[in-house]
C-alpha positions in Angstrom: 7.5 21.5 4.8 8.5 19.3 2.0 6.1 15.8 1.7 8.5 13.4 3.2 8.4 16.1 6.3 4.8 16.2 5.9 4.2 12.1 6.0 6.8 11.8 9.1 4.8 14.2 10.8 1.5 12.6 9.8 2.7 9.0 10.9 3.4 10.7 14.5 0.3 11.6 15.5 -1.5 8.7 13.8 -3.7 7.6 16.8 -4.2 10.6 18.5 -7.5 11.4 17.0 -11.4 9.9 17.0 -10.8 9.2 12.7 -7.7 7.0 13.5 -9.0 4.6 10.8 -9.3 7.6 8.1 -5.7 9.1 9.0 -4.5 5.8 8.7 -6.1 5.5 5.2 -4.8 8.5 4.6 -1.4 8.3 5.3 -1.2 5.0 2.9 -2.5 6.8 0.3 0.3 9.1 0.6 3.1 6.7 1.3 1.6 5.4 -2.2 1.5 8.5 -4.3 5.1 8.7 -3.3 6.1 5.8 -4.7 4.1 6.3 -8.0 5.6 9.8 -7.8 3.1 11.9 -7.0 4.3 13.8 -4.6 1.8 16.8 -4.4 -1.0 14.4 -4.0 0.8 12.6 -1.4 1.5 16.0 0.6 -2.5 16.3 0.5 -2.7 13.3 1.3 -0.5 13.3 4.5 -2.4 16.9 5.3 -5.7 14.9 5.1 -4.4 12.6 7.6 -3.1 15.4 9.8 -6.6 16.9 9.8 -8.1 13.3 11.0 -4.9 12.8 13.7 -4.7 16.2 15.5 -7.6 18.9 13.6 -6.5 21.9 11.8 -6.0 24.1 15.0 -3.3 22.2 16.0 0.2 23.6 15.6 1.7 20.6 13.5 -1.3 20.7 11.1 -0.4 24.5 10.6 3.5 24.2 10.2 2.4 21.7 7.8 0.0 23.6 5.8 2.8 26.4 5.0 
């Protein structure tokens, strides 16, 4: 997944974990690097969030990772 598919996915599941306020802070920061053009810091950034959201066994945060 590229970043942009990365952040949309991220912004889905915001709210669906126990760290809502981390993935939220998470998913700015990427939103952020993006427009400052960091875009590989921003896809770590929308991961990070994706691990707070849904947990790294969860078949988003895998499809993601790849």
């Amino acid at each position: 997944m590229n970043t942009n598919q990365v952040i949309v996915l991220a912004r889905k599941h915001l709210g669906k974990g126990e760290m809502e306020s981390s993935a939220r802070l998470c998913l700015s920061d990427a939103i952020g690097c993006v427009e400052n053009g960091l875009l590989e810091h921003a896809k770590q950034r929308a991961l990070k969030s994706l691990q707070y959201s849904v947990g790294i066994f969860h078949e988003d945060y895998r499809r993601a990772v790849k």
